[in-house]
NUROLUM-114288 format. One record per residue: x, y, z negated of N, C-alpha, C in turn; residue in three letters. Coordinates in steps of 0.001 Angstrom, whole numbers, plus 524288, in hexadecimal, padded with zeros to 5 digits. Layout:
BEGIN
XYZXYZXYZALA
...
This chain:
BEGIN
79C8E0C739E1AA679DB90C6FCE151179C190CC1CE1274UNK
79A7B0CC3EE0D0A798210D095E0B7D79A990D494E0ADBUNK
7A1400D221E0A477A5C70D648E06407A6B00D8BDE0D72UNK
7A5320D6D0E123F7A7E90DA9AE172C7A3B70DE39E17B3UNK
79CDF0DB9AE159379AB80E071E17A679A3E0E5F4E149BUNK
79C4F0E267E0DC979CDD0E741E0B7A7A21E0EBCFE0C61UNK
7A4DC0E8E4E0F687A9910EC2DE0E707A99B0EF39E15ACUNK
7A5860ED5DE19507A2860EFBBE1B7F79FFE0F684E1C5FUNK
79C510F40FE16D4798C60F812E14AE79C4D0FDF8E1270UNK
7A1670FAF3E0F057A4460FD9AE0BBF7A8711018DE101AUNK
7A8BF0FEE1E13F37ACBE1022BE180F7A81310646E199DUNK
7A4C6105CCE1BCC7A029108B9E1D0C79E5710DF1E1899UNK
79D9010C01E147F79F3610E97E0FAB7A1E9114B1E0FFFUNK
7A74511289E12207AB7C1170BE122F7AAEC11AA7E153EUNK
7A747119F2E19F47A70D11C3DE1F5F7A07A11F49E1E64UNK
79D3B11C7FE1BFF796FE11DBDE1B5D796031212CE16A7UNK
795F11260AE13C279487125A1E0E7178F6C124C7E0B29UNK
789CF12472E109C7854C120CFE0CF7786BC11BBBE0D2AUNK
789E611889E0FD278B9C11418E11A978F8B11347E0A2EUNK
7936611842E07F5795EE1162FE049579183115DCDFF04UNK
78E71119F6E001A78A941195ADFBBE787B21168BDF92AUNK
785D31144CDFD90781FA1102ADFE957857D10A72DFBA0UNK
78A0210A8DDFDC978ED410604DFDBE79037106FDDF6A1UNK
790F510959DF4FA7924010C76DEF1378D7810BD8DEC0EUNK
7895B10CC0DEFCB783EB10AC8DE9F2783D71052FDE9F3UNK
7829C10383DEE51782E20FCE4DEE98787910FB28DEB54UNK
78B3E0FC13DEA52790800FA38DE81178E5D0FAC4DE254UNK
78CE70FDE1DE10578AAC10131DDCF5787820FE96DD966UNK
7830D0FD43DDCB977DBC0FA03DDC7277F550F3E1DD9FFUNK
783620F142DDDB8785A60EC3CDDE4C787CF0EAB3DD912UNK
78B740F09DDD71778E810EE5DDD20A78ABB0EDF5DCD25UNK
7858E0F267DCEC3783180F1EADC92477F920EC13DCA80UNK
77EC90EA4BDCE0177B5E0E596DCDA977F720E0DEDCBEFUNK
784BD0E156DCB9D7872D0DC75DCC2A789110DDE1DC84DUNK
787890E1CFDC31878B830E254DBE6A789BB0DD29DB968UNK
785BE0DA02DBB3B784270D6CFDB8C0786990D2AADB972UNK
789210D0F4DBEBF78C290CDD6DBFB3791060CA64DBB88UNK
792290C6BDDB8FC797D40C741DB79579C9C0C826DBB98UNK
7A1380C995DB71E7A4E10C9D2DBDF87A5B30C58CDBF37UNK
7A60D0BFB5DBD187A5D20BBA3DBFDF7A3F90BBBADC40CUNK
79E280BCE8DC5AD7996F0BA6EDC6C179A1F0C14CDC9F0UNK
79AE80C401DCAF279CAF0C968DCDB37A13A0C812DD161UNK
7A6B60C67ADD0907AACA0C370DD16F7A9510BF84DD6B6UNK
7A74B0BD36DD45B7A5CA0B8A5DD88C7A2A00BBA9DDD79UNK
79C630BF4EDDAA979A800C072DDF8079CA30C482DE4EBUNK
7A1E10C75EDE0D27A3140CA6DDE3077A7D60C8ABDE7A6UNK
7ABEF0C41CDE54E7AE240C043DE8557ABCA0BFC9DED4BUNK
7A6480BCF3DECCA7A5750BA29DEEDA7A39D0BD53DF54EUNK
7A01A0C27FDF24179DC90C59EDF58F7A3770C943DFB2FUNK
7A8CC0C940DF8707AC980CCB9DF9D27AFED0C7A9DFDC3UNK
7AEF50C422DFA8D7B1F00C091DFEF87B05C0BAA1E019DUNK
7AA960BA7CDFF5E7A93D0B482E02017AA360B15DDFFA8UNK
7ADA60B0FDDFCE27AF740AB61DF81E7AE770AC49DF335UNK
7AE6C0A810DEF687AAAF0A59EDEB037B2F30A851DE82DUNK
7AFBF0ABF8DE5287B4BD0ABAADE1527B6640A734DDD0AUNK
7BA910A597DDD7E7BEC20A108DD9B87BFB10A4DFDD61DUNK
7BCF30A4C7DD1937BFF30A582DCD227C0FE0A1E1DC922UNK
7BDB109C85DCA227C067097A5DC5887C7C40958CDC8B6UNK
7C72709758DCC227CC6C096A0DCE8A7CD4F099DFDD3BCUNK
7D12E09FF7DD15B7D1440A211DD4F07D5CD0A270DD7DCUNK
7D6CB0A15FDDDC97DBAA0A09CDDFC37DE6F0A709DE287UNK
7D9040A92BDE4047DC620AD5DDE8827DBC50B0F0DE38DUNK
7DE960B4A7DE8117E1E10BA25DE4A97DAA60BC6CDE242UNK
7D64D0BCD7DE6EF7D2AB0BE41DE6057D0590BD02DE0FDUNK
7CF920B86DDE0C47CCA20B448DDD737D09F0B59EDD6EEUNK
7D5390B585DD8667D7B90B65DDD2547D7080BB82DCF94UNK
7D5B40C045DD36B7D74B0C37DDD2A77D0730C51EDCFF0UNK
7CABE0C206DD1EC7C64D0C331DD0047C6D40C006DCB2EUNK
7CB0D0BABDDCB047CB310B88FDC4067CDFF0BBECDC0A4UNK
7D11B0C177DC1B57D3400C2F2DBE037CE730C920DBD39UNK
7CB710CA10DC0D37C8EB0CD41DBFD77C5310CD67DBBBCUNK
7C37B0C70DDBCFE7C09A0C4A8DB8577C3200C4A0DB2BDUNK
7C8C20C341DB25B7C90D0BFCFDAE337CE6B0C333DAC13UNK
7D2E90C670DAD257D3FE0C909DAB127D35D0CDC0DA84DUNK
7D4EC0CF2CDA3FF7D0A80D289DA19B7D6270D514D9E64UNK
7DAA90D627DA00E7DF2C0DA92D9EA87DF3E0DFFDD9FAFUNK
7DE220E2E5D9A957DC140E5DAD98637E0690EA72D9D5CUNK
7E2E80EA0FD9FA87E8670EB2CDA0F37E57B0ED35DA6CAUNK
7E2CF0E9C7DA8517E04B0EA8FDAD067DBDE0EDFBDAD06UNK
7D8BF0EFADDA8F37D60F0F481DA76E7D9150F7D8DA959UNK
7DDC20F927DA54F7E1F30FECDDA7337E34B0FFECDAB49UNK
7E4EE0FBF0DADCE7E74A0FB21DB39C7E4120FC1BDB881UNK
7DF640FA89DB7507DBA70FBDDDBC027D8231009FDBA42UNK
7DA36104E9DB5DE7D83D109FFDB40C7DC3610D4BDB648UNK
7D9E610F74DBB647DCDC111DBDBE9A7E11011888DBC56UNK
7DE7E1189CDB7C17DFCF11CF3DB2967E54A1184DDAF42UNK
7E2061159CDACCC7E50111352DA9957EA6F10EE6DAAF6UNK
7EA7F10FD1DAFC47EEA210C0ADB1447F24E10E0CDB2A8UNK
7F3091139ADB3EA7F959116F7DB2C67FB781177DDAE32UNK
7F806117CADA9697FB7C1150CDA55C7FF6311092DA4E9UNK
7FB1D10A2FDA85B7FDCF1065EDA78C802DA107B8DABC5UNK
8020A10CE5DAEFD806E510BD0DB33080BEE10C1ADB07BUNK
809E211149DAD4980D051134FDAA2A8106410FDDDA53CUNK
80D8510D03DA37080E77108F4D9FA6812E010515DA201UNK
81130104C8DA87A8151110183DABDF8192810413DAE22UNK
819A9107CCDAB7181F4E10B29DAD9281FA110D0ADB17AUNK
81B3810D6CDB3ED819C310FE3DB9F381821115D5DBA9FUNK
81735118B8DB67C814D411B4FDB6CC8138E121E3DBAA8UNK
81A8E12044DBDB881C0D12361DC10D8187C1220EDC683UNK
8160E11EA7DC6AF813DA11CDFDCC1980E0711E7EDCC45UNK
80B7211F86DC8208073F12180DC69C805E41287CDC960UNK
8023012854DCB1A8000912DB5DCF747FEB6132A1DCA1CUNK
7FF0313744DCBA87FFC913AA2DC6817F860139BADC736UNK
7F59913C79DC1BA7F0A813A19DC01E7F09214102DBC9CUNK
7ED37141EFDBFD67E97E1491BDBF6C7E53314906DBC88UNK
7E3B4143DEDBB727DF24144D0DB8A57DA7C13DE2DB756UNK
7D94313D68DB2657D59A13A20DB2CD7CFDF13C64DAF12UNK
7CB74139F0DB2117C72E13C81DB0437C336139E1DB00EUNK
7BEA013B33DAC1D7BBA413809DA9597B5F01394FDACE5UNK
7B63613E3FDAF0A7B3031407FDB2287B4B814225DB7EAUNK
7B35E14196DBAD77B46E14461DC1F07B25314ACEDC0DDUNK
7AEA814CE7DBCA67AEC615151DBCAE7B34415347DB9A7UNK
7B67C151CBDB7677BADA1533EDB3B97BEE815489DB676UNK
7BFDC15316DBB867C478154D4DC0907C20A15918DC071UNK
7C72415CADDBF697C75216257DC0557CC3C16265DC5A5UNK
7C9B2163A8DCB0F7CDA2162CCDD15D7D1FC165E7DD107UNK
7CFDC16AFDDCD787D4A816FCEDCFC27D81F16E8FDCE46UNK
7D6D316B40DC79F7DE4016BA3DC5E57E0AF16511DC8A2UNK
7DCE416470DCCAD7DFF115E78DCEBD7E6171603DDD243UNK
7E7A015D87DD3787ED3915DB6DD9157E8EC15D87DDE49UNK
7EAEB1605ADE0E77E63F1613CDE6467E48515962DE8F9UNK
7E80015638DE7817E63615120DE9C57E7FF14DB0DE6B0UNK
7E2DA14A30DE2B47E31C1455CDDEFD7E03514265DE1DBUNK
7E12213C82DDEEC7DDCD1388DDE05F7DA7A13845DDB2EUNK
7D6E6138BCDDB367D22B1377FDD7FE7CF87131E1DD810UNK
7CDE712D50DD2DD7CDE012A92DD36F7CA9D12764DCE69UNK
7C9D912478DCE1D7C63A12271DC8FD7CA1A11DB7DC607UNK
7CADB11D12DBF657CD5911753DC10D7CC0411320DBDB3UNK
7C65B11251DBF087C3AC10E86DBEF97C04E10A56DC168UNK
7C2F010C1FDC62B7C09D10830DCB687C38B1079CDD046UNK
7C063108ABDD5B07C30B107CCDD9BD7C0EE10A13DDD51UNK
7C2BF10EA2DDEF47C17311035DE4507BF9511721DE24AUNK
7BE29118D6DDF607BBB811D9BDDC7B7C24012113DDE78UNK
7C38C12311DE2F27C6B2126F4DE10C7C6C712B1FDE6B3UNK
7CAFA1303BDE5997C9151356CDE9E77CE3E13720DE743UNK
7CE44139F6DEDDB7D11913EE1DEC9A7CF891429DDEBA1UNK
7D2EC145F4DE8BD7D1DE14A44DEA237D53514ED6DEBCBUNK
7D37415230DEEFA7D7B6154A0DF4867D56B15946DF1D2UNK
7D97D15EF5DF1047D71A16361DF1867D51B16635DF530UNK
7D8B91645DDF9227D7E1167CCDFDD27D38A164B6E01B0UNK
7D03015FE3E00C27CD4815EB8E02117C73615DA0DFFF7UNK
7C41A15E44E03707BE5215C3AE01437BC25159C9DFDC4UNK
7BAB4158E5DF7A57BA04157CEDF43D7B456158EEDEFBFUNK
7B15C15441DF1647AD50155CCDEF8F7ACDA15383DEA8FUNK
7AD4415835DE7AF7AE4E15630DE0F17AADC1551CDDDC2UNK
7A4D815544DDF807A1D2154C5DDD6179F7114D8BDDE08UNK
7A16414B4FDE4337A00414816DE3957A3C1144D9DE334UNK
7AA9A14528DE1607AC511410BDDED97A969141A9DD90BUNK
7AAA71450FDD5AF7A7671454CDD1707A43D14142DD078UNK
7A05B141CDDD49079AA713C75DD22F79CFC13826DD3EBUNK
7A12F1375BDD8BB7A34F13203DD9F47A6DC13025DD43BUNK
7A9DB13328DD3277ADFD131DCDCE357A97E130AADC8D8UNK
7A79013387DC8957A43B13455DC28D7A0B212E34DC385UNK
79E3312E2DDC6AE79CA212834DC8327A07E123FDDC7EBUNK
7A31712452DCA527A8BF11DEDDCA177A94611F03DC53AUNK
7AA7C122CFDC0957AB8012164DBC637A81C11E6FDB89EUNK
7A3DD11FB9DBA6579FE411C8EDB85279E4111583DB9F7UNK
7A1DE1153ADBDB67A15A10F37DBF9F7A5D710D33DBCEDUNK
7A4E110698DBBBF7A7AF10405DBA2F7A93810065DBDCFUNK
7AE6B0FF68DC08B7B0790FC3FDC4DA7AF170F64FDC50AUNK
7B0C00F64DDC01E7AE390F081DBD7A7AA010EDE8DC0CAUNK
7A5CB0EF28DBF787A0E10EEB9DC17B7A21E0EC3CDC7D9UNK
7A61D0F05EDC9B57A6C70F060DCF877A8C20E9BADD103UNK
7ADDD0EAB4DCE0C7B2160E71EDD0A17B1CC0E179DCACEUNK
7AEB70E258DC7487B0B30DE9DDC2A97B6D40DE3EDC0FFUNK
7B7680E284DC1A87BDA00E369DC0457BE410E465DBAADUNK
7C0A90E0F4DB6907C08D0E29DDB0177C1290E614DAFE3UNK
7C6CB0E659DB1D17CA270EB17DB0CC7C86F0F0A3DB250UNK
7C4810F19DDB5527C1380F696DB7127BE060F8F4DB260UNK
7BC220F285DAEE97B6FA0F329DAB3B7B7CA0F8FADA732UNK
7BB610F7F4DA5EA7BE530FC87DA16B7BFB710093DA1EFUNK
7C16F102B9DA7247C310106CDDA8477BF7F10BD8DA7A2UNK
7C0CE10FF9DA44F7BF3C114C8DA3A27C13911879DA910UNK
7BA9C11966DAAFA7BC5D11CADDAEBD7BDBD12176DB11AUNK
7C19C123BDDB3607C3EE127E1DB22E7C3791282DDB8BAUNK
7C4BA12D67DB9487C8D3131AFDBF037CDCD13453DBE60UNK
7D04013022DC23F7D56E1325CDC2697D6EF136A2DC669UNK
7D9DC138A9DC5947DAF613ADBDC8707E2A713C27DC9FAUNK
7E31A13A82DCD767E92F139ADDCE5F7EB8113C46DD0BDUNK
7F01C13B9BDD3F07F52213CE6DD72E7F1CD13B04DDCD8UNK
7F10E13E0EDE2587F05213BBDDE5AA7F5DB13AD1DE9DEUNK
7F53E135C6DE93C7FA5E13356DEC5C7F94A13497DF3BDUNK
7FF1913719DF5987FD6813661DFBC98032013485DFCC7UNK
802D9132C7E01A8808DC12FDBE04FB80B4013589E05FCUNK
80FB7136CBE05988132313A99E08568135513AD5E0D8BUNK
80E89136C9E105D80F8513828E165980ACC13897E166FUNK
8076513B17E11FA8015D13ABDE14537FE5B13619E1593UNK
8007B130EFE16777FE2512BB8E16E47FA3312905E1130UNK
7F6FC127D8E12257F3DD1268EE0EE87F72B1225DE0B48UNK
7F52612239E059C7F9B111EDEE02147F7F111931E0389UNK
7FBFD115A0E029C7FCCE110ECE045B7FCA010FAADFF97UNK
7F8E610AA3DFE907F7FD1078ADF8A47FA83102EDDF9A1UNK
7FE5F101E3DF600800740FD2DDF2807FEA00F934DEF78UNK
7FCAC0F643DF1CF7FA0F0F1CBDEB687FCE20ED30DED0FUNK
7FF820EDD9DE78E8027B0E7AADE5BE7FF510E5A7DE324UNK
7FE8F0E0B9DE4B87FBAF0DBC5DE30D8017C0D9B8DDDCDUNK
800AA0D9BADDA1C803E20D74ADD751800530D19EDD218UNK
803280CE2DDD378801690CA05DCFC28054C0C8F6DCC5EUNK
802ED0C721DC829806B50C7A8DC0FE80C860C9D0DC38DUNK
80ABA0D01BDC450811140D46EDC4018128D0D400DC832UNK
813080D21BDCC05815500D274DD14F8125A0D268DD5DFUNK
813840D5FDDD8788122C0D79CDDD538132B0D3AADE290UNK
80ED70D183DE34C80F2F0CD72DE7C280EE00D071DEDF5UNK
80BCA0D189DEFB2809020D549DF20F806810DAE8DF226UNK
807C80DCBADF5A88047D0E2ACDF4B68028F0E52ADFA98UNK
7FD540E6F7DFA1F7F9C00E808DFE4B7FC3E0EFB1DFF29UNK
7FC5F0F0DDE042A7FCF90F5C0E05707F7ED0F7FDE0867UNK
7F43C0F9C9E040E7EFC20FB9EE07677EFA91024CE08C1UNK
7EE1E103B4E0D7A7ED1F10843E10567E94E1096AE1182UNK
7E67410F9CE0FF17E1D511210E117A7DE76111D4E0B65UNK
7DF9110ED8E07917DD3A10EE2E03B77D901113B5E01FCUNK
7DAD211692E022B7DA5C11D0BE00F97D770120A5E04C7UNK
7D12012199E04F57D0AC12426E07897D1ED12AA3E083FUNK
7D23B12EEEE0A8A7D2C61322CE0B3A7D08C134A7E05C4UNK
7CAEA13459E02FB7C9ED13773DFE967CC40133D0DFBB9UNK
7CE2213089DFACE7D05F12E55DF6D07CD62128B1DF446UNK
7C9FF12721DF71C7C73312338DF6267C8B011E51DF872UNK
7C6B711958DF7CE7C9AF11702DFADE7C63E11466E00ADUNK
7CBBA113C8E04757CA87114C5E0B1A7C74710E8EE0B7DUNK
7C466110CEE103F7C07310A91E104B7C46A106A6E1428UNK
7C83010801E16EF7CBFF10587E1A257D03F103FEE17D9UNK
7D4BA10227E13997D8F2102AAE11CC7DAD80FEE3E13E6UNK
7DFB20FCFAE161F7E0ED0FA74E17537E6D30F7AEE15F0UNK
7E7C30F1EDE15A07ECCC0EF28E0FFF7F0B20EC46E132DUNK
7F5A70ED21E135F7F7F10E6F7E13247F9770E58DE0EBCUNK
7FCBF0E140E10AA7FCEC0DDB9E0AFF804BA0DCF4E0CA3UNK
806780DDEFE089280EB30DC3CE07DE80EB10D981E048BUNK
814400D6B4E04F5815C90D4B7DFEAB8179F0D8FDDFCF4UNK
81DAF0D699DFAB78205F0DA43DF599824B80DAA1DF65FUNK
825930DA15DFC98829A80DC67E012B827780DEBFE048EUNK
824810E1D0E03288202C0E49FE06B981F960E1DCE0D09UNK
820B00DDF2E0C9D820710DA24E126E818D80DA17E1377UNK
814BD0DC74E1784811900DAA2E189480EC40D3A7E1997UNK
80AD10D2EBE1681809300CCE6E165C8045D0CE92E18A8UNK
803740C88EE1BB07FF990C8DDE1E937FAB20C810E1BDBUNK
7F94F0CB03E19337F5A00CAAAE16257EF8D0CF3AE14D2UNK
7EB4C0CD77E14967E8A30D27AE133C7E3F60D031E0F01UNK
7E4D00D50FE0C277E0EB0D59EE07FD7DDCB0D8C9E09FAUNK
7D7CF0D7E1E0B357D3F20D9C1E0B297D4590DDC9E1115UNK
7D7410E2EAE10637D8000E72FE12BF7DA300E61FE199DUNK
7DAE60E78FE1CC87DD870E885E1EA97E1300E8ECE201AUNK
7E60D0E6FEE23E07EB4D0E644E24117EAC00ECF3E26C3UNK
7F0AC0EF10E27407F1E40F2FCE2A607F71B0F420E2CDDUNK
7F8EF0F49DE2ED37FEC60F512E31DD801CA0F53AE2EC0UNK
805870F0BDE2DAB809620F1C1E298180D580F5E5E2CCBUNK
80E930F7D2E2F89812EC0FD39E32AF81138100DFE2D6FUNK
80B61100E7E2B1980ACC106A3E298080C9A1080DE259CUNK
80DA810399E218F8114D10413E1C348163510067E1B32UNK
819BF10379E192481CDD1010EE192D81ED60FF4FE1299UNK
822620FD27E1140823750FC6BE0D4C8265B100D2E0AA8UNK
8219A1029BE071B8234910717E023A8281E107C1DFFDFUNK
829E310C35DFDEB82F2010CECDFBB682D2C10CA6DF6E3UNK
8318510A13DF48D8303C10643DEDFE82D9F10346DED0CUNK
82BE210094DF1FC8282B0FB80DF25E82A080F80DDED6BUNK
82E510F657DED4182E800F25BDE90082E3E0F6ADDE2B4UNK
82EC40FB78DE23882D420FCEEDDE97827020FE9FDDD97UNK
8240F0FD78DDFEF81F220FB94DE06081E160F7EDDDE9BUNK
820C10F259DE0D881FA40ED7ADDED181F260ED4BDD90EUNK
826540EEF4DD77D8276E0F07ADD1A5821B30F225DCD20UNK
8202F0F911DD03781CF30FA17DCC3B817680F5E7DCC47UNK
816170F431DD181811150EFC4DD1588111D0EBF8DCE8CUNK
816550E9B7DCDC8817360E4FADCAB68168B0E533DC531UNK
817BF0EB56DC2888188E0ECA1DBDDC812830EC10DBB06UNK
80F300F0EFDBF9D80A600F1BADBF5D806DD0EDD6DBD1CUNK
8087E0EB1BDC2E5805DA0E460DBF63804F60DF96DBCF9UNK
80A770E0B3DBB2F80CB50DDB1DB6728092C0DA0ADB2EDUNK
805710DCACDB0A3801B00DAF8DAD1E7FF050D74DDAF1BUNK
7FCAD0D75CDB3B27F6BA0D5D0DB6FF7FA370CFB9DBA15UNK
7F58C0CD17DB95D7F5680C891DBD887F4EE0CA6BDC3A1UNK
7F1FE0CF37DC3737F1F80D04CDCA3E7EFDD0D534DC8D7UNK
7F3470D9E1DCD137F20A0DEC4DCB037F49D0E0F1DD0F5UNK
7F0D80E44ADD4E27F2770E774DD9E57F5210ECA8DD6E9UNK
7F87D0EE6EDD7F87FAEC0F251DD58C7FC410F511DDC62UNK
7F8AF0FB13DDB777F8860FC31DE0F77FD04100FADDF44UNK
7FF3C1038DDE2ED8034C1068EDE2F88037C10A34DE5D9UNK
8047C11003DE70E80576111B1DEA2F80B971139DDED96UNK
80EA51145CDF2DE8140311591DF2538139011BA0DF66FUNK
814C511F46DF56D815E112349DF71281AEE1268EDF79DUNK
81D7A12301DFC5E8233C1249ADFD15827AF122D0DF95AUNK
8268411E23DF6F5827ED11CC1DF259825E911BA2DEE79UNK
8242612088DED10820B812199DE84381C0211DDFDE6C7UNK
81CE211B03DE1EF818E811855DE2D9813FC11862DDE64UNK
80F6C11895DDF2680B9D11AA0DDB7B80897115B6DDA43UNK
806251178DDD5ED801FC11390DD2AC7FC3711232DD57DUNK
7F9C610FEEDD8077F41F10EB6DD9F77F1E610CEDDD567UNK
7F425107DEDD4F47ED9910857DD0BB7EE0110082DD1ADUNK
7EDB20FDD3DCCC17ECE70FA0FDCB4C7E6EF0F545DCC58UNK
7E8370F0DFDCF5A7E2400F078DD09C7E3F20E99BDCFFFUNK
7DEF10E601DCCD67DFCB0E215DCAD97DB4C0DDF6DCEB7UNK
7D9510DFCADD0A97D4DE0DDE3DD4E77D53D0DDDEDD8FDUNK
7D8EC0DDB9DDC1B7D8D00DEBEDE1307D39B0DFC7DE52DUNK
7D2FA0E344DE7CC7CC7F0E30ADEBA07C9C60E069DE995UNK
7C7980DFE4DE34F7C4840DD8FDE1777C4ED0D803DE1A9UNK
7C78E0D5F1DE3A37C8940CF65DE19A7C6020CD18DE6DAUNK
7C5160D0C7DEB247C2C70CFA5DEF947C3670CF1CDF6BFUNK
7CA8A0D3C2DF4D97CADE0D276DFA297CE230CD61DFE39UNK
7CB7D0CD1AE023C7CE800C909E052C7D4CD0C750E0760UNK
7D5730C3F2E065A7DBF20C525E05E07DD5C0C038E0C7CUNK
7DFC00C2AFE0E1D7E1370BD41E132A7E5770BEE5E14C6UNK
7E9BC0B9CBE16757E6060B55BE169A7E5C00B3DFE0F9DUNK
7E3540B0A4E10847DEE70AF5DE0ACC7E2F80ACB0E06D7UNK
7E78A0AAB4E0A857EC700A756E075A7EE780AB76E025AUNK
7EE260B16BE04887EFC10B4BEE00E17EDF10B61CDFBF8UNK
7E8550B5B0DFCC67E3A60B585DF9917E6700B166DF52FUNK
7E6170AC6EDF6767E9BA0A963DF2927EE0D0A876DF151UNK
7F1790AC04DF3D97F6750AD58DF13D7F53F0B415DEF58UNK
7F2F20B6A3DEE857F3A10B9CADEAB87F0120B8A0DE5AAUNK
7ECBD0B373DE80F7E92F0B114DE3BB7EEDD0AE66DDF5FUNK
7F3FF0ABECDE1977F60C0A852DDF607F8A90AB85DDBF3UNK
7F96C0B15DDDD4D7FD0B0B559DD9907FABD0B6C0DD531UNK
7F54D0B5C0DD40D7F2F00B725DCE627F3920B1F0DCC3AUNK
7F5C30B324DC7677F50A0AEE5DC3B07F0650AFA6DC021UNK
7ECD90AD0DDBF4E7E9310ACE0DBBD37EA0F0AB84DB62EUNK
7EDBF0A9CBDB6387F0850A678DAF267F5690AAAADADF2UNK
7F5050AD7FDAFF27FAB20B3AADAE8D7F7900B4ADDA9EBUNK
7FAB60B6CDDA78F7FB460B882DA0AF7FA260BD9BDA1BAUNK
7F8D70BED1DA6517F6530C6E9DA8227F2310C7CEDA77DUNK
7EF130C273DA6057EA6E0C09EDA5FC7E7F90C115DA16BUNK
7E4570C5FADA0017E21A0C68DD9B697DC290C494D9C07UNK
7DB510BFB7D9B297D69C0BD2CD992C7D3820BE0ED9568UNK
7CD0D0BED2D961E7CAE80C073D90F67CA260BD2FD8C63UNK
């Protein structure tokens, strides 16, 4: 299948760096030939190419399939803000959350406009108009500042859109953030939270590990399970990898997690509201309305259509053009 040898190529990628180059122009190359495409007619080839099957969108049943009809066809202005990795601590804020939000050192119009000295010796640096554009930065470590520079100053100049046909990407003014870098109090790499919530409630939520590589980019290995909303493990996997449930256990203020996820996504027919918990403490990730692009494999496949059955398509969340 094409989507294993690309994701093949893409592991190879992480390990090769003419191997990622090479992988990054072709990607490159691909979006400007297919910007002629509609996203209908993009939608489908991209379906089709990632998973072998003819996408249903005159009648879509799985979680997949609903989730590429709302990519298409919702158009709430709400989901701009929300997936503006800048502009959506406002809406946290607006949601009474605003204590869960990571402190924020700086946003910038330029990568030459970071001035390091007056930074905190360790931020996460980050873009928030796409996916995957982000670094640390360590004082006391190796840092070649000249070539995030042309990496940052470039992503700002791309439009995600293009990438993923994501509306909500189309609009976004692109900026560099620059934040709070979060670590575990035991030194353990942070453990990501994403609640799957459909119209306001939290059905499910995936606990993925390794996300994060060491510079701050993200790891080519990450690996997920899947709980309900008794943190009970289901035998279930999205896309990733299962891993020893011994290694996490159920978070302190888990159900005040649920709480702020539910609040979060109140508005939306279907909205991952990822989270972070640090000894309690629990922080803001970052809002995502697409799941793995509307592409990854869900088994067994029964799940696929029961998280297909949790979107309603006729919800009043539903801003039609």
């Amino acid at each position: 299948m094409i989507y294993e040898l690309k994701n093949k190529i893409r592991n190879l990628s992480h390990k090769n760096t003419l191997v990622k180059k090479l992988y990054l122009l072709a990607n490159r190359i691909k979006v400007s030939l297919l910007r002629g495409l509609s996203d209908e007619k993009f939608a489908k080839m991209k379906y089709k190419a990632n998973t072998g099957k003819s996408l249903n969108l005159e009648n879509p049943i799985t979680f997949n399939e609903k989730l590429w009809w709302l990519k298409l066809n919702n158009r709430d202005p709400l989901l701009t803000i929300c997936s503006d990795k800048f502009k959506v601590r406002e809406y946290v804020k607006k949601c009474g959350l605003g204590h869960i939000l990571t402190k924020l050192y700086g946003v910038y119009d330029n990568a030459d406009d970071i001035i390091f000295d007056e930074l905190p010796d360790r931020v996460f640096i980050k873009t928030n108009h796409g996916s995957g554009t982000n670094i640390i930065w360590d004082r006391n470590n190796p840092f070649d500042k000249e070539k995030f520079r042309k990496r940052f100053n470039k992503a700002l100049k791309q439009n995600y859109y293009w990438q993923s046909r994501e509306w909500n990407y189309k609009n976004i003014e692109p900026k560099i953030i620059v934040e709070e870098f979060l670590e575990d109090t035991n030194n353990n790499s942070l453990i990501d939270y994403r609640f799957f919530c459909f119209g306001g409630k939290v059905k499910i939520l995936s606990v993925d590990l390794g996300i994060c590589a060491p510079d701050g980019s993200h790891s080519a290995f990450p690996v997920r399970n899947i709980y309900d909303t008794n943190f009970n493990y289901l035998d279930v996997k999205i896309e990733r990898k299962n891993f020893d449930k011994s290694l996490v256990k159920k978070p302190k203020n888990f159900e005040k997690m649920i709480e702020y996820a539910e609040i979060l996504s109140k508005p939306f027919p279907h909205c991952r509201v990822d989270l972070y918990n640090i000894d309690g403490k629990i922080y803001f990730g970052e809002l995502t309305f697409y799941h793995g692009g509307c592409c990854q494999k869900i088994t067994p496949a029964k799940w696929d259509k029961q998280m297909g059955d949790w979107i309603d398509l006729n919800s009043d969340k539903i801003v039609l053009e």
